[in-house]
N, C-alpha and C positions, 0 to 999 in steps of 0.2 A: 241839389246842394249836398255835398259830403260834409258831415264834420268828425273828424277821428278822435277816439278814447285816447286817456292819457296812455295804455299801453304803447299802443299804435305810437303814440310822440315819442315816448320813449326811447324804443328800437328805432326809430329814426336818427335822433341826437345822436344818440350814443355812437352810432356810425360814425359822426363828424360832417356829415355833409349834409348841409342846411338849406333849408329854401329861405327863399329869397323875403316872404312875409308870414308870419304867423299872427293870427286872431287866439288871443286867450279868453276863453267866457265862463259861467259856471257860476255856481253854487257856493266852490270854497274857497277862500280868500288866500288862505296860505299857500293852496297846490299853484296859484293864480301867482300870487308874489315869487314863491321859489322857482318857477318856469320863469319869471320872465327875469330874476337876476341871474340864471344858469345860461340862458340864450345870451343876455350880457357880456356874462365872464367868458363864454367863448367866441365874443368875436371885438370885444374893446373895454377896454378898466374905463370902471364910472367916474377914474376922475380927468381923462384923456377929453378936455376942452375940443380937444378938435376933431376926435371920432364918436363923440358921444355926445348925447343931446336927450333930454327926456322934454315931453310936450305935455301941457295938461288940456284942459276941457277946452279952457278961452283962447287956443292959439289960433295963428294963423296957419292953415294947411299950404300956404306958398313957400313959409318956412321951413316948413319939415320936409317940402318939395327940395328946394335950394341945397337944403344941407344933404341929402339922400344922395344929390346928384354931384355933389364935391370929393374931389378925389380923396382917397385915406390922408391923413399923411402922416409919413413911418410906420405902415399899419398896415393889414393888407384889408380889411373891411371897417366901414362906419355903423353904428347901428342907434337908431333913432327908436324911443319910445314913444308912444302915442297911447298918453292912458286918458280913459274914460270921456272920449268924446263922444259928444250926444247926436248922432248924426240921425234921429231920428227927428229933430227939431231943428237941425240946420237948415239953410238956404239950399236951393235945386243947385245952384253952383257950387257951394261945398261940398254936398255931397257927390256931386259929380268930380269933384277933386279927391273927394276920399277916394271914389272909386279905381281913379288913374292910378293913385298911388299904389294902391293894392295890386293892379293890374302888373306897374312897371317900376316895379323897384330894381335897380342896376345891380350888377352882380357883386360890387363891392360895395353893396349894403345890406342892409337887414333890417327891415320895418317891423316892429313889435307892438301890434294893435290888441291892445290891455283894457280890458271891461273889467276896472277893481271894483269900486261901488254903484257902477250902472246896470240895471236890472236890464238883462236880452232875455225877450221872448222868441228864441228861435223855432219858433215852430208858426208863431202867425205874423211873425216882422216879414214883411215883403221888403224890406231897406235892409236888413239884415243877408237876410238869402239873395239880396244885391252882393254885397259886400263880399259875402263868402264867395261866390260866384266869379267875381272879380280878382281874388286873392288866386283860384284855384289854378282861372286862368294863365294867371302869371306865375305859375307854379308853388304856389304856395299854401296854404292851410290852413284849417280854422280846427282848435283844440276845446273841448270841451271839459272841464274841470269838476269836476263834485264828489260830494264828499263821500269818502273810501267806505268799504264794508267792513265789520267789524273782521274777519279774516285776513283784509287786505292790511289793517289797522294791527295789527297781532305780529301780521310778519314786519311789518315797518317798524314795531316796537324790538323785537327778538334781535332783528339785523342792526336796527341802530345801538342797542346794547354789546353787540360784538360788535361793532365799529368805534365804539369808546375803551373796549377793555373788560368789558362786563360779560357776567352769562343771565339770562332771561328766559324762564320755559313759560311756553303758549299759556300756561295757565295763570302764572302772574300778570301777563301780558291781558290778558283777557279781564283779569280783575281791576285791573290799572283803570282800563276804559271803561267800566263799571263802576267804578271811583269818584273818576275825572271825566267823564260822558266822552265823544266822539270827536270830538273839536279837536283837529290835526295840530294846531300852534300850541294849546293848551298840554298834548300830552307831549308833543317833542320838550316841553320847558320843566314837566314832570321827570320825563326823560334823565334829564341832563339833571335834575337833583338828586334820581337816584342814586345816578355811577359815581357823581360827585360824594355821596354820600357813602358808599359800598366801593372803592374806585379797584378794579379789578377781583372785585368779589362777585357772590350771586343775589341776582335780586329775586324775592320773593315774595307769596303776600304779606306776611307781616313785616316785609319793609313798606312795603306798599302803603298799609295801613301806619304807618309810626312817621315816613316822611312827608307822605301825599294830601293834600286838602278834599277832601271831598266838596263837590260841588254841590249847591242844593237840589239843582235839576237832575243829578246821577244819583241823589238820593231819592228824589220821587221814583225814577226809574226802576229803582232798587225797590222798593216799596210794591209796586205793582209785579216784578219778577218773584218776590218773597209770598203776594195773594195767591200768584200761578201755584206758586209752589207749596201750599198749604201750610207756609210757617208764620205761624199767627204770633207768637213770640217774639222772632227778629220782627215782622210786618209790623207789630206794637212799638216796639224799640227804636226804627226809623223812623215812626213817628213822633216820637218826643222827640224824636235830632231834628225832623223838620220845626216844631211848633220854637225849637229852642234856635233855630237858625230864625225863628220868625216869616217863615213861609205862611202867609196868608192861606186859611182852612181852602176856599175856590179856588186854587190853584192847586193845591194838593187833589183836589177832586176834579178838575178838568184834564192833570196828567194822569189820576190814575182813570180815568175814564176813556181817554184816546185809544190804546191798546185795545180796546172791547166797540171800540168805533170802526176800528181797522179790522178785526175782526166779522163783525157782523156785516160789513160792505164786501169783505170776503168770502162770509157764507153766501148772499143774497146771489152776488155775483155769478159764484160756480153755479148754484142753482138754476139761473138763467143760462150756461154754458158761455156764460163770456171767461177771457182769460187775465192771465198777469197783465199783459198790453193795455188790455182795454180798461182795469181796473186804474193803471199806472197815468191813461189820460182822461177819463174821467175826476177822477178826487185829486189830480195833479201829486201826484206822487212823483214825479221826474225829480232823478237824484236823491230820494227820499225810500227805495225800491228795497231796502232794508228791514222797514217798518213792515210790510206785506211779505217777506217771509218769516218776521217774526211772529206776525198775525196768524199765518201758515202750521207754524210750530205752537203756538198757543192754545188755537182754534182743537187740536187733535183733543181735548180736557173737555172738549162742548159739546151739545149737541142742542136744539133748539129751545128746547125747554133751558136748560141752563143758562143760556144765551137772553132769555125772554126775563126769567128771574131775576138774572146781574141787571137788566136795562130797569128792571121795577124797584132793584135796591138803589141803583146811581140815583133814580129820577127822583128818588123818596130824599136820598142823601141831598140834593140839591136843594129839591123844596124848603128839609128843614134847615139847609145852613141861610137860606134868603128868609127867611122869616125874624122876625124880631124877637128881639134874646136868645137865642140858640145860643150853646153852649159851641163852639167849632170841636174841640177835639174830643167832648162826648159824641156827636155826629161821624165821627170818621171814625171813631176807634168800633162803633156797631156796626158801618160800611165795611168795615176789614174785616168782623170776625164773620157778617153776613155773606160775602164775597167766599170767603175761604169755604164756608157750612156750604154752599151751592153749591162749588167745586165738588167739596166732599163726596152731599149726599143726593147731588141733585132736586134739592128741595129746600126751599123759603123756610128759615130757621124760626120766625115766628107762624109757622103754621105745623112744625113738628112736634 
């Protein structure tokens, strides 16, 4: 079973010459939306009753059969969506209908098999790697969607700012998504406030900062980047933006705790000589492969002892936020400045 990166799709499309079925799956929701209204607009307008057709979960596949096999009309291709069918719970006959379809779609169609909010396990679906199988046969393709790197996310910001009128250098870009966390629909809508706001001016971080919302989760983010970096001041300061957003104190401690999870399953790992791969399907990091270079880049500040200390200050931090009357952000504001002291001086600030 192949399934090709969105590069790979890309340089495809953009040629102009389509295959006959594509399978969209993945991780992100928007890369997953905007492929399948781009595959759309290039082969029939969504509002052309008689070459277009979208299917949801409860259809019948004789229908989407029927229509596939009907000539355009005024048109030179039909193209039928077929979103988020559960063929993993279908009847043997359904899915054996799925499978025709995928095999024999007619030249003057285009079948768009769309997983928006159905979880695929492509790697242990044996129905799945049917399907794909089936698709490839008949020339067609299964695309895999999820969510961009932050570099890939930088240039997508940079370009869509010169495509409005705007100028954006990589380092606003980079702050943006540091703001407004990773979520591709979230920053395109950022995006488009900026230039609206700046409309062929530059954007920078103090626009960033004066039109942009910050998220509570890119403030956590923010929080645990600010530990790395032994700035105990801003690292204080996020924190009263989190307690005044009303971010519950265990959630501010289980994001700043991940990082140093990812971490340490990173040290263990190299030490055993397993690699990225093996780490990436172990902890299920697929699409997530981000986290673990960032773990990579973090991890260079550690060394075991360091590593062993933060795990005794989170576990302490824990303890006392579940205890009854804990104060929440007396607990986190000693986790911070204890986090930062370890970094420092490699050594438990209550024992120096």
């Amino acid at each position: 079973m192949a399934v090709i990166s969105e590069e790979v799709f890309k340089s495809r499309i953009k040629s102009g010459n389509l295959a006959p079925t594509y399978i969209l799956f993945g991780d992100d929701g928007y890369l997953k939306k905007m492929y399948a209204e781009k595959l759309t607009k290039m082969t029939a307008d969504k509002d052309d009753i008689f070459n277009f057709c979208r299917f949801g979960a409860d259809c019948d596949l004789q229908e989407v059969y029927d229509f596939l096999w009907q000539i355009p009309m005024m048109a030179d291709k039909k193209c039928a969506v077929l979103c988020d069918y559960d063929f993993e719970h279908c009847s043997k006959t359904d899915f054996d209908k799925l499978l025709s379809l995928a095999t024999d779609c007619p030249d003057t169609s285009l079948l768009i098999i769309w997983f928006d909010s159905l979880i695929i396990d492509a790697k242990k679906s044996a129905k799945f790697k049917k399907l794909v199988s089936s698709a490839e046969k008949g020339g067609g393709a299964a695309v895999e969607l999820n969510h961009r790197r932050a570099p890939e996310l930088v240039k997508m910001l940079t370009d869509g700012a010169a495509k409005r009128g705007c100028k954006m250098d990589p380092a606003a870009a980079r702050y943006l998504i540091e703001s407004a966390g990773e979520d591709i629909n979230t920053l395109v809508n950022e995006l488009d406030k900026l230039c609206n706001y700046v409309p062929k001016g530059e954007i920078t971080k103090a626009t960033v900062d004066y039109v942009c919302v910050k998220t509570p989760e890119a403030s956590v983010y923010n929080l645990s980047k600010q530990i790395f970096a032994r700035q105990s001041g801003e690292a204080l300061k996020t924190l009263d933006e989190l307690f005044f957003m009303r971010f519950e104190p265990m959630m501010i401690l289980y994001t700043v705790s991940s990082p140093y999870i990812d971490m340490y399953r990173l040290y263990t790992l190299k030490k055993s000589g397993a690699d990225k791969r093996e780490l990436v399907e172990l902890y299920g990091y697929k699409g997530k492969e981000f986290l673990i270079d960032r773990a990579a880049q973090n991890l260079r500040l550690f060394d075991f002892k360091k590593l062993s200390l933060s795990f005794e200050a989170l576990v302490d931090a824990d303890r006392r936020l579940k205890s009854y009357g804990a104060d929440g952000r007396i607990v986190l504001e000693q986790l911070i400045i204890r986090l930062i002291y370890i970094i420092a001086k490699g050594e438990a600030l209550d024992k120096a």
